[in-house]
NUPA-82358 format. One record per residue: x, y, z of N, C-alpha, C in turn; residue in one letter. Coordinates in steps of 0.1 Angstrom, whole numbers, plus 5000, padded with zeros to 4 digits. Last residue first. Layout:
N
XYZXYZXYZA...
// end
This chain:
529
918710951051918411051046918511141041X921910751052921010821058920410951048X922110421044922510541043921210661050X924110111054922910211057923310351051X924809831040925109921042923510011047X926209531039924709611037925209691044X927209291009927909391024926309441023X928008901006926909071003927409171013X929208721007929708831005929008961003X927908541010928708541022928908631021X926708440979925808500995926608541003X928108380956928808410974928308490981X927908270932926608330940927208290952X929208400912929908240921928808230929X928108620904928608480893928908400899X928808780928927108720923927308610911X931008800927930508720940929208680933X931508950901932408830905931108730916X930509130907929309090898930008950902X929309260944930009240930929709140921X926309360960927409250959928309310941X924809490988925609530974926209350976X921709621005922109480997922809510989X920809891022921209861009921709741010X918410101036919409991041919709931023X918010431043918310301032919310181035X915810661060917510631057917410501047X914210891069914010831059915310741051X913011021094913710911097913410881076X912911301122913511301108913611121105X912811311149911811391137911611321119X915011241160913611191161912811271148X918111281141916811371146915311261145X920011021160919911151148918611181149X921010821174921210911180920811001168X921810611147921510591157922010781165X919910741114921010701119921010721139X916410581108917310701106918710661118X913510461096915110421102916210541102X911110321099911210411104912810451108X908810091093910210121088910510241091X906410001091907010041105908610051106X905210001067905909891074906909901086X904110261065903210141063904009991064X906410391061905610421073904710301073X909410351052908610321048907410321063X912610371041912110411050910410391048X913810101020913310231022912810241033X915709911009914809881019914810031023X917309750977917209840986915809840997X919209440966917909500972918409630979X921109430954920709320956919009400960X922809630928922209600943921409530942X926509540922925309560918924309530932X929109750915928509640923927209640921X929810000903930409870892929709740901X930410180931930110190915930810070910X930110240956929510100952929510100938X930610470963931710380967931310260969X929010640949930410620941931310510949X927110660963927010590951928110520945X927610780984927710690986927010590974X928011060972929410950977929210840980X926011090966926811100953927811020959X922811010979923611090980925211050970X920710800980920410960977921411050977X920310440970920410580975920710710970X920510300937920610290954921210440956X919810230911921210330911921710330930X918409850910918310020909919810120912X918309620919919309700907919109820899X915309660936916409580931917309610916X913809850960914409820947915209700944X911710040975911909940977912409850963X912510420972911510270971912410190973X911910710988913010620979911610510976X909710741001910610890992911110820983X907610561011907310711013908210811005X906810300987907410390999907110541002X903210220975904610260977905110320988X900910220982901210050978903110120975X898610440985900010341002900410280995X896310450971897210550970898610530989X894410220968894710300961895910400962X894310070990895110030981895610120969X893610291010895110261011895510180999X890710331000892010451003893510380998X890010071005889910140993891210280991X889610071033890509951024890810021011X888110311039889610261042890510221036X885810151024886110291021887810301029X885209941042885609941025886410041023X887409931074885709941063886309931050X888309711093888809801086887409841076X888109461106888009601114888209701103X888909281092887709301091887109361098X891709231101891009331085889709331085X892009091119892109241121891409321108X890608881111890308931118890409071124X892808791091891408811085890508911094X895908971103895208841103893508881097X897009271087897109181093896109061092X897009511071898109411072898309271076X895609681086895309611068896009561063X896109661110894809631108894809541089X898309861112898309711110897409621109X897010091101898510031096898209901100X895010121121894910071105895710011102X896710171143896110021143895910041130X897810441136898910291137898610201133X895610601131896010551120897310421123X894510611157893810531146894510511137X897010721168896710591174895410571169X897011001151897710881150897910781158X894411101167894411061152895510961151X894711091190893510991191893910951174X898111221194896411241187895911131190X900511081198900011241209898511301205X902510851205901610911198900810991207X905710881222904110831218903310881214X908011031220908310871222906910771221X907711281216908611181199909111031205X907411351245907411361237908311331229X907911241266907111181264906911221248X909011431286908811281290908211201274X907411661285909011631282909511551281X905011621292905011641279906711601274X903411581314904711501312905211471298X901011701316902111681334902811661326X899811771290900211861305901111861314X900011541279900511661272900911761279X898711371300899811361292900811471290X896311481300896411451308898411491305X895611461265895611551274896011631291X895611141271896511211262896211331265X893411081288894911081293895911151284X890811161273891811251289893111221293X891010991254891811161253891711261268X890410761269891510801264891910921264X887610891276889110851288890010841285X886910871253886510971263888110961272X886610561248887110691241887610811250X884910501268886410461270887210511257X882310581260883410651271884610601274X882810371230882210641232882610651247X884710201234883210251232883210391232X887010091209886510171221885510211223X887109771187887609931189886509971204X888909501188887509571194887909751197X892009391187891209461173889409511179X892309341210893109431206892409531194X890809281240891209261225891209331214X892209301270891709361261891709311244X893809261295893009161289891809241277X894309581305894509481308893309391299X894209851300894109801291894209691292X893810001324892810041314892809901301X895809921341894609861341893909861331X898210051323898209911328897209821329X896810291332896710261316897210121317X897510361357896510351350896010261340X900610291352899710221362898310231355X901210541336901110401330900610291338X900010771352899310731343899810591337X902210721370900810711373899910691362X904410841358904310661366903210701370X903811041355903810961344903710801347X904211181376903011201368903211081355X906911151382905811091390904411081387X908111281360908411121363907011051369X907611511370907011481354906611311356X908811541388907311581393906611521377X911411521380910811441388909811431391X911611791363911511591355911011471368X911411971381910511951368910311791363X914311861399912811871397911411871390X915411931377915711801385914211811390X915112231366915112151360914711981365X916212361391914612311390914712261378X918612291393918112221404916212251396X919712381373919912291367919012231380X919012681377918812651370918812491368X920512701401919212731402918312651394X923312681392922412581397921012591400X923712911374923212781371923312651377X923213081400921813141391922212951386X925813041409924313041416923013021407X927113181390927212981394925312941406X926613421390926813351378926813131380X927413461419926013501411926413431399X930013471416929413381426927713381421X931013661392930813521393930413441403X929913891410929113811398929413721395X932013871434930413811440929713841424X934813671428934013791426932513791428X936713501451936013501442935213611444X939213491468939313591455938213551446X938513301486938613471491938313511480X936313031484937413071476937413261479X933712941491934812891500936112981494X932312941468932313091481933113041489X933512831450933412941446933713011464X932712601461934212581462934312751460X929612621460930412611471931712631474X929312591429929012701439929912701455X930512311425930512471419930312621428X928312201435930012191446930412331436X926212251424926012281437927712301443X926512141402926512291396926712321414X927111871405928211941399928012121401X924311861413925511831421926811881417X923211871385922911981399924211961410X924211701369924611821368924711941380X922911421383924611511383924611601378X920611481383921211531396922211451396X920511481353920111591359920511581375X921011191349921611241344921811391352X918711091369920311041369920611151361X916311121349916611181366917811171368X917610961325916911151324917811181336X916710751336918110791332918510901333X913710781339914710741350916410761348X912710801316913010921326913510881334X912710591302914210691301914210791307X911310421315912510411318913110481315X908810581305909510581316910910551324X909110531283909210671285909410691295X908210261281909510311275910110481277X905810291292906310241296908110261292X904510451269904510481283905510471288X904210231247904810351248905110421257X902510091261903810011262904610151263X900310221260900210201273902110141274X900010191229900610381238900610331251X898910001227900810041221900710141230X896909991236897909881243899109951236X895510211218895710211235896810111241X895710061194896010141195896610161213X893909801200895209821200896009931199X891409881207892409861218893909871210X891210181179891010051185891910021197X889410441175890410421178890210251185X886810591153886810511161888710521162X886810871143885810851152885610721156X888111211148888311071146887211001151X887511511129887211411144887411281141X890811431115889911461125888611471121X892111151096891011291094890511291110X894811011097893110991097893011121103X897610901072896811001080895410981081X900310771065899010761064899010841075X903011081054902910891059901310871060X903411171023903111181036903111031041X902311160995903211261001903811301012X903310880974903210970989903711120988X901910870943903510910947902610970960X900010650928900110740931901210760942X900810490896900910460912900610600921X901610540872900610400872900410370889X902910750869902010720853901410630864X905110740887904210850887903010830881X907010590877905810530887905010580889X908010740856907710580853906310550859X909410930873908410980865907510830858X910910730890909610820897908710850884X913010710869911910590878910910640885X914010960858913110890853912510770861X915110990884914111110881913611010868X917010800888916010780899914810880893X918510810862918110720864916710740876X919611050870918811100860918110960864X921111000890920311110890919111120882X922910840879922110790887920910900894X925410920862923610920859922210870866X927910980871926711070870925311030866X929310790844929210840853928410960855X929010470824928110620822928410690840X928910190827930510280828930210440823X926510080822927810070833928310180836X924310210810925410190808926210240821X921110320809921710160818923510120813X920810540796921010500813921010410816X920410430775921410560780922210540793X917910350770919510230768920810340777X915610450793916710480777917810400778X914210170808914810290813915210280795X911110050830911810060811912910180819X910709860858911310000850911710010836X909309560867910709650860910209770855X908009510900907509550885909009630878X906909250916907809280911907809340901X904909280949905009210929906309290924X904709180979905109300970904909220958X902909121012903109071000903809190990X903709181043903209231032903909231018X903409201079903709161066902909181054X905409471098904009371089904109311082X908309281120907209411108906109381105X907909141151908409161135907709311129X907109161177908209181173909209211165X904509331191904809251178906209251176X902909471214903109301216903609271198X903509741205904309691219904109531222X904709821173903209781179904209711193X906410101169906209951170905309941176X907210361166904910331167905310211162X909210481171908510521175907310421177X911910201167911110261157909710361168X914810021170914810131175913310221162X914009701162914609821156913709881165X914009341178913509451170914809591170X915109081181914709131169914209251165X915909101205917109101195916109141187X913409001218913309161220914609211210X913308741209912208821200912909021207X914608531213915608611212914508731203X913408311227913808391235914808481226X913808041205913308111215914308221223X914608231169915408161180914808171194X911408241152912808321156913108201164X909707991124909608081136911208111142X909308041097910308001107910308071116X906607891072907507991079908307971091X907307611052906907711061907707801066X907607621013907807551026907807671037X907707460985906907520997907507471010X910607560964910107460972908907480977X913907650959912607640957911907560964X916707720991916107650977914407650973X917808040996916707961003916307860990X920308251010919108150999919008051004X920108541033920108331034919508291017X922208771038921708741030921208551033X922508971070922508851066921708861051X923509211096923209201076923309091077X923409391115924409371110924809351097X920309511103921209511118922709461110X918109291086919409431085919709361098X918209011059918109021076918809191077X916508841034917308951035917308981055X916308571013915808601026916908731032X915608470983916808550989916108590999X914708200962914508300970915908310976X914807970933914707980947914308100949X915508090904914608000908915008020924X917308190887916208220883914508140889X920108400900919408300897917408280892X920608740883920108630895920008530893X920608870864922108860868921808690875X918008980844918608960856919908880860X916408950818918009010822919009030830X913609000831914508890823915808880819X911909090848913409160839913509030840X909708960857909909120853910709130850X910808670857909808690847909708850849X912708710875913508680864912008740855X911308820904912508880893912808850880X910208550905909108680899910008780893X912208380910911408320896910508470895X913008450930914208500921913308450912X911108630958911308490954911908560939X912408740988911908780973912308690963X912008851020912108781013911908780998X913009101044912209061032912508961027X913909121074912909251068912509201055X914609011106913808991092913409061086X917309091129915709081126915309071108X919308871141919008941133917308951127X919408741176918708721163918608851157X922308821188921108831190920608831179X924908741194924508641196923108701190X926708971192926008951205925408831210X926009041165927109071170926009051182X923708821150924108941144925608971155X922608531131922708611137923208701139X919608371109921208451112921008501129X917908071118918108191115919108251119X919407781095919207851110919307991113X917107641072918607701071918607761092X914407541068915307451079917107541079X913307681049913607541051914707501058X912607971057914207931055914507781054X910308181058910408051050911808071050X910608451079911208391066910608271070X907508701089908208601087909208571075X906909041085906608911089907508801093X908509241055907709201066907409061075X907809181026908209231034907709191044X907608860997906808961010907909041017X906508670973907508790976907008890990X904708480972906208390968907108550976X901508460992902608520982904008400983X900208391016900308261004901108340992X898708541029900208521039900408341027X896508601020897008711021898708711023X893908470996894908391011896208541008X891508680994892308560989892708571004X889308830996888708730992890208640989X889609081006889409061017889208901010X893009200997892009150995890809081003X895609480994894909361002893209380996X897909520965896909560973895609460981X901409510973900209450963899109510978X904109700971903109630977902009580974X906309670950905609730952904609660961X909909690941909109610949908109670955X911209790910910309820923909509710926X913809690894912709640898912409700908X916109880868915909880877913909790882X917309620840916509730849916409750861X921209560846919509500845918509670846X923709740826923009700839921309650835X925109620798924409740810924009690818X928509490801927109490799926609570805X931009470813930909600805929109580800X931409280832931309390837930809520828X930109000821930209100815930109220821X930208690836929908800837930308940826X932108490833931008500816930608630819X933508460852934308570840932808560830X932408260867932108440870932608500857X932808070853931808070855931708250857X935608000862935008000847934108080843X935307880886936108020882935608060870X931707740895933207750887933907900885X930007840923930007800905932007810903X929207780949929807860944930207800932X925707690958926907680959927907710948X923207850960924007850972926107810972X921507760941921307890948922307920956X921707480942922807570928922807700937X921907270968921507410961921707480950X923407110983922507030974922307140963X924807251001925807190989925007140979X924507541011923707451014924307310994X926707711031926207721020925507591017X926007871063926707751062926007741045X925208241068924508081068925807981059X926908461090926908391075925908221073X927008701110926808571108926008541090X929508921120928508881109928108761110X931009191139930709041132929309041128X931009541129930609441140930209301133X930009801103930809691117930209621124X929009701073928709751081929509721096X931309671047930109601054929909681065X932109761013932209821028930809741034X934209620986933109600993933209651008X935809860963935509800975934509770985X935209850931935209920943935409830951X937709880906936909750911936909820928X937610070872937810060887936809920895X939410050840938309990850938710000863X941310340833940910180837940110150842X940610570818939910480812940310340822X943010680830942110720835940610660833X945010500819945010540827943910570838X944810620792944810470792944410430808X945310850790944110820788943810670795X948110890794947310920806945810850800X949710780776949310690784948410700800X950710980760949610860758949410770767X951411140781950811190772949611060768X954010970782953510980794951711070789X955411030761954810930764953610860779X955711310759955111220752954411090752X957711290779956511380781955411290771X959911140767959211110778957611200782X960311300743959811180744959311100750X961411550757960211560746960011400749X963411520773962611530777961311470769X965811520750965611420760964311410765X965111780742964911700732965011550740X965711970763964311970760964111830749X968811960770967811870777965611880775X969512070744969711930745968811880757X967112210725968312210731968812050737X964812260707964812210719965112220725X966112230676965112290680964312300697X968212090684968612260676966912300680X967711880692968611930698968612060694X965711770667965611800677966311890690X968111750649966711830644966511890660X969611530658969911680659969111770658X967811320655967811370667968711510670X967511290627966111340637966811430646X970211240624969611310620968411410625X969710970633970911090641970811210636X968110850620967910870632968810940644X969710820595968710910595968010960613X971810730603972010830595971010890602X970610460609971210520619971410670615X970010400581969410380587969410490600X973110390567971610490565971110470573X974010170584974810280585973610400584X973709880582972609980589972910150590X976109830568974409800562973209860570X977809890579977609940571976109950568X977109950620978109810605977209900594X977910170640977010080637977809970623X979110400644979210300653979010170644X978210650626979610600631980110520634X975710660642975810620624977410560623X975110760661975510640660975610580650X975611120681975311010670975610870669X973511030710973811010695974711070691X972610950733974110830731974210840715X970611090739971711110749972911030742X968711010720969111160719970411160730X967910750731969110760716969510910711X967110780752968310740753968910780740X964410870745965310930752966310920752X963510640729963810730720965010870731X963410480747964310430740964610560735X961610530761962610510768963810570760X959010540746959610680753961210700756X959310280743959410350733959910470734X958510150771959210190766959910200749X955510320770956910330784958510350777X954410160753954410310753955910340758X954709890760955109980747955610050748X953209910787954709870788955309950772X950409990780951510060783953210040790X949909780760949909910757950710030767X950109610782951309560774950809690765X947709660799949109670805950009620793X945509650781946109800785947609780790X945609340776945809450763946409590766X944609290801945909250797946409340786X
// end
């Protein structure tokens, strides 16, 4: 309110003083007693006229004022715009019993202090597995399941269950930063794909199983999903705050989100060892489990259906390239190189059609195979020495007949179908972990308990790139969700380089919505690597 009646002033002061150079003298006019007064201000204003002319001395005051009031101007507070991702949304119904949930007084948001620094930034770090506690008894987890006491799980555009990526109880946030914005008790159940935020009141209480029949909704577009799991892994995180310089926690500091993420690495650097890589097993490998084999037999199976689209696609080109050719030689004034020129690319696009069909058929054989090979198998019993054997004849087998098929859609070493099952081995039920050796176990807690580039955050500066900082500046993030190999997080933008996957799903809200705690209004965004 202060700036807008500073610049009504301003405005018109400018005004006035313009006009009284157009309508002077007025000493003449005026009643005695103001007579000096006026004197003097007719005075100014010839000063000016002689020194100016007449339309530079009109001018001057408006420039001037316009002068002071660019600062004012450029100094306003900006209120971004919340961007949600497209396509409807489902919103959980606000739970009226809840503080967590129901929208506080108008009153209430203004205590917010848009001009306070920001919280620390909190890494959500994975805790390291034990073979001596209860593993699926944390308050903070990725992965797995929500605890939603009875709330109904979201859903996304289609009807189809939004899949589950974290939960994170608001009492471990408050005791690592204590400064937190958040409530200081329940949980925040996070959903991507379209986006759901659910609070969830304190409490114990169990996990929730999906909507029947809506498990294949739940999954993400990811290479080395396990073929019977529908969720992520799960896996407990602790909540650790970031010290940052007072410097860098000011709001209204543009550009520093750079420096912010280079001092959080250097932070985590001191007490965590920094990926370089996703997990890796050392050649010669020397056990691989069923489960491994059952993903790559699913794997298969997905590589098949797309060679069947593939084949479609390729004999329409050939048929296109074939009437091409034909209309050509049907045509007098066609030149026999361009008849050669259409020739040669059907040639071209006909053995192609082929290649893929002879691949196709090599492929539907080996997933028959592999069908039986793996039938009623338990998953965590690793391979004997000749059903080893047989495996890398098929991947070999593989690599040969139906490489085009198949390749960046299944694992292609014995090495990475041991390292999958680890991945979920040391993730998983007592049973699968006790496939795992010491020395393994020891590896991964030691040097896996973080993301692979970004991290897993809360009121951190969020993602990698400048514009998409800037078109959340003054919002604060709820959570970030990193590309992450050890939670089968593998997310890169739809249709973009198999190769490539390290993108960020982001949790924003305003400070307003988070003072009224309007879950409803969180937006999630994706950014890409």
């Amino acid at each position: 309110m202060k700036r807008w009646i500073a610049l009504v002033v301003i405005i018109a002061l400018a005004g006035a003083a313009a006009g009284y150079v157009v309508d002077a003298p007025f000493a003449p006019h005026v009643a005695a007693s103001s007579r000096q007064t006026a004197a003097l201000f007719d005075s100014a204003a010839a000063a000016l006229v002689a020194a100016l002319g007449r339309g530079g001395a009109i001018a001057a005051p408006l420039v001037l004022g316009a002068l002071l009031c660019a600062p004012i101007l450029l100094l306003w507070p900006r209120t971004p715009a919340l961007k949600a991702l497209p396509g409807p949304v489902w919103r959980p119904e606000p739970l009226t019993a809840d503080p967590l949930s129901v929208e506080q007084p108008t009153g209430e948001a203004d205590m917010f202090d848009p001009e306070a620094p920001l919280p620390r930034p909190v890494v959500l770090i994975r805790k390291a597995r034990s073979r001596s506690r209860d593993w699926f008894g944390d308050a903070s987890w990725l992965g797995g399941l929500p605890k939603l006491a009875g709330i109904p799980w979201p859903r996304g555009s289609g009807g189809a269950a939004l899949p589950f990526a974290a939960q994170i109880d608001l009492a471990e946030i408050a005791a690592a930063c204590p400064e937190t914005p958040l409530p200081k008790s329940g949980s925040l159940a996070f959903f991507v794909g379209t986006g759901a935020v659910v609070p969830v009141p304190a409490g114990a209480h169990e996990f929730t199983d999906p909507p029947m029949g809506s498990e294949g909704g739940l999954s993400l577009a990811a290479a080395d999903r396990a073929p019977d799991d529908a969720f992520y892994p799960f896996w407990p995180v602790e909540a650790v705050a970031v010290p940052l310089p007072e410097e860098l926690r000011d709001r209204q500091e543009l550009g520093n989100e750079q420096a912010v993420e280079q001092a959080m690495t250097e932070w985590l650097a001191m007490r965590y060892p920094l990926r370089d890589g996703p997990l890796t097993v050392r050649e010669p490998v020397e056990r691989v489990w069923w489960h491994g084999a059952i993903h790559l037999a699913a794997r298969f199976h997905a590589a098949l259906n797309e060679a069947s689209r593939l084949v479609d696609r390729r004999t329409d080109r050939t048929a296109d390239a074939r009437e091409d050719v034909e209309l050509l030689g049907a045509d007098p004034g066609t030149t026999s190189l361009r008849l050669e020129a259409a020739q040669r690319a059907f040639d071209r696009e006909d053995a192609k059609l082929h290649a893929t069909c002879e691949q196709q058929a090599a492929l539907a054989q080996v997933t028959q195979a592999m069908d039986g090979f793996t039938s009623e198998r338990d998953p965590w019993t690793p391979l004997t020495h000749d059903e080893f054997a047989v495996l890398q004849d098929v991947l070999a087998h593989v690599a040969r007949d139906c490489a085009d098929l198949v390749r960046n859609r299944a694992p292609a070493t014995m090495a990475e179908l041991s390292a999958f099952s680890l991945r979920a081995m040391v993730s998983g039920p007592p049973e699968a972990l006790a496939q795992v050796s010491d020395a393994e176990l020891a590896r991964i807690n030691a040097g896996y308990r973080l993301a692979n580039a970004h991290q897993h955050e809360v009121f951190g500066p969020g993602g990698c790139h400048r514009a998409a900082r800037d078109d959340h500046r003054g919002e604060i993030l709820l959570l970030q969700l990193a590309s992450d190999d050890m939670m089968g997080w593998h997310w890169r933008e739809s249709g973009g380089d198999t190769g490539r996957a390290s993108g960020l799903y982001q949790f924003w809200i305003s400070p307003p919505d988070l003072a009224r705690r309007r879950w409803d209004r969180v937006s999630l965004t994706f950014e890409p690597g």
